[in-house]
Structure formats: C-alpha cells, structure tokens
C-alpha positions as CSV (number, residue, x, y, z in Angstrom):
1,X,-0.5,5.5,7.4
2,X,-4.2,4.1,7.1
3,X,-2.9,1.5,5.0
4,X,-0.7,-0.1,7.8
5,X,-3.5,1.1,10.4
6,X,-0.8,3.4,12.2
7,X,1.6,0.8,13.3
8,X,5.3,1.0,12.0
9,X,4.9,-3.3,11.3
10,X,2.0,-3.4,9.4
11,X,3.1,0.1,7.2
12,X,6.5,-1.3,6.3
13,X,4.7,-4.7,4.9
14,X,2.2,-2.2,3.0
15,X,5.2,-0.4,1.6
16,X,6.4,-3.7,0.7
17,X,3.9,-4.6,-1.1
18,X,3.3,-1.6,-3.0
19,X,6.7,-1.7,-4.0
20,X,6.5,-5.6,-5.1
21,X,3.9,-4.6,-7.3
22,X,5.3,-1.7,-8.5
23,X,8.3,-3.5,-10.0
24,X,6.4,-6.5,-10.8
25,X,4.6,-3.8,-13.5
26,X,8.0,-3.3,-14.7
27,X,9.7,-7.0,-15.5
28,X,6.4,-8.4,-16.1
29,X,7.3,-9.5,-19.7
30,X,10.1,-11.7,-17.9
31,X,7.4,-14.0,-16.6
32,X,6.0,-16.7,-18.9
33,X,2.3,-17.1,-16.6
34,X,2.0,-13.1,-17.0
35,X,3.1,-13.0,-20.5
36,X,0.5,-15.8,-21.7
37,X,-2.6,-13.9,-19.5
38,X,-2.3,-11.8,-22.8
39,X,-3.1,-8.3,-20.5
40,X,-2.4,-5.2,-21.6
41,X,1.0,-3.8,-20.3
42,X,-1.4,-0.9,-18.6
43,X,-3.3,-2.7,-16.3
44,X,0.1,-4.0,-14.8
45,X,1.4,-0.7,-14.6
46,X,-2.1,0.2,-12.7
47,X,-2.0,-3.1,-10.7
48,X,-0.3,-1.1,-7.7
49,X,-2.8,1.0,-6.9
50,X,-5.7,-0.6,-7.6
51,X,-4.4,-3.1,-5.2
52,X,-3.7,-0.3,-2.5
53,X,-7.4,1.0,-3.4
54,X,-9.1,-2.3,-2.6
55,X,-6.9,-3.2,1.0
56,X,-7.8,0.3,1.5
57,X,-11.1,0.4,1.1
58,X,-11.5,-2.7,3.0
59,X,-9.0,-2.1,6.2
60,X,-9.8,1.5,6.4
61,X,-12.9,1.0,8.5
62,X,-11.0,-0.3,11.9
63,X,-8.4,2.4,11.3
64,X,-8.6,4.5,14.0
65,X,-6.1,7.8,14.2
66,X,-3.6,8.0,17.6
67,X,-5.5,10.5,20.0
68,X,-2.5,12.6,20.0
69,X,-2.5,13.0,16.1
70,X,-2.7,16.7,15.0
71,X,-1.8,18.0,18.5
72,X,1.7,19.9,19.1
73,X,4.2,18.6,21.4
74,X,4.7,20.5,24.2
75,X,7.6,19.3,27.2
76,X,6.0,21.2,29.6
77,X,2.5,20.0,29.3
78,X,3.9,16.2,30.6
C-alpha cells in the first residue's frame, strides 16, 4: 500500500513489478546479457526486494495514509 502511495493504479504497477522481478530471478540463466554479468544466482533471487527497498525508501516520504484509515465504518454516522 505505501508502495503504490494508496492508489489502486500505482499498487497494481508495483505488484507488477515485483512480480517481473520475481520471475526474472527464476529464468535468469535463459538470458545471454544476465548470464555473461557472471552474478551470483543469489543476488537475482534478492533483486526483488532490494528493488522494493530502494522505491520504498525513496517514494515513502510523500505517502500520506487516507484520513479514514484505521477508523470503523459506521452507516449511521454518514
């Protein structure tokens, strides 16, 4: 949720990219560029969130919560 910044758009394309990254780390050996970087299998599978630690660290600071977060719903209160 702080990763897409609360809106439904911008966490689906976060999702996405986790998940691009996270099967990336498994067919890596399929890709002649990755293959001849000579990294250790490892670091791909870590590439995911190291990648959702960095956009997180930097987009996390305009992030702002919904002022209804944490707060029941109530029907009669509207």
């Amino acid at each position: 949720m702080i990763f897409g910044q609360w809106k439904p758009n911008l966490i689906a394309l976060a999702a996405l990219l986790f998940g691009l990254l996270r099967a990336l780390s498994n067919v890596y050996s399929g890709f002649d560029l990755l293959v001849s970087l000579h990294l250790p299998s490892t670091l791909y599978n870590m590439l995911p969130y190291i990648i959702s630690l960095v956009v997180l660290a930097i987009f996390s600071k305009n992030s702002r919560a919904p002022k209804a977060e944490g707060i029941p719903y109530d029907k009669g209160q509207r």
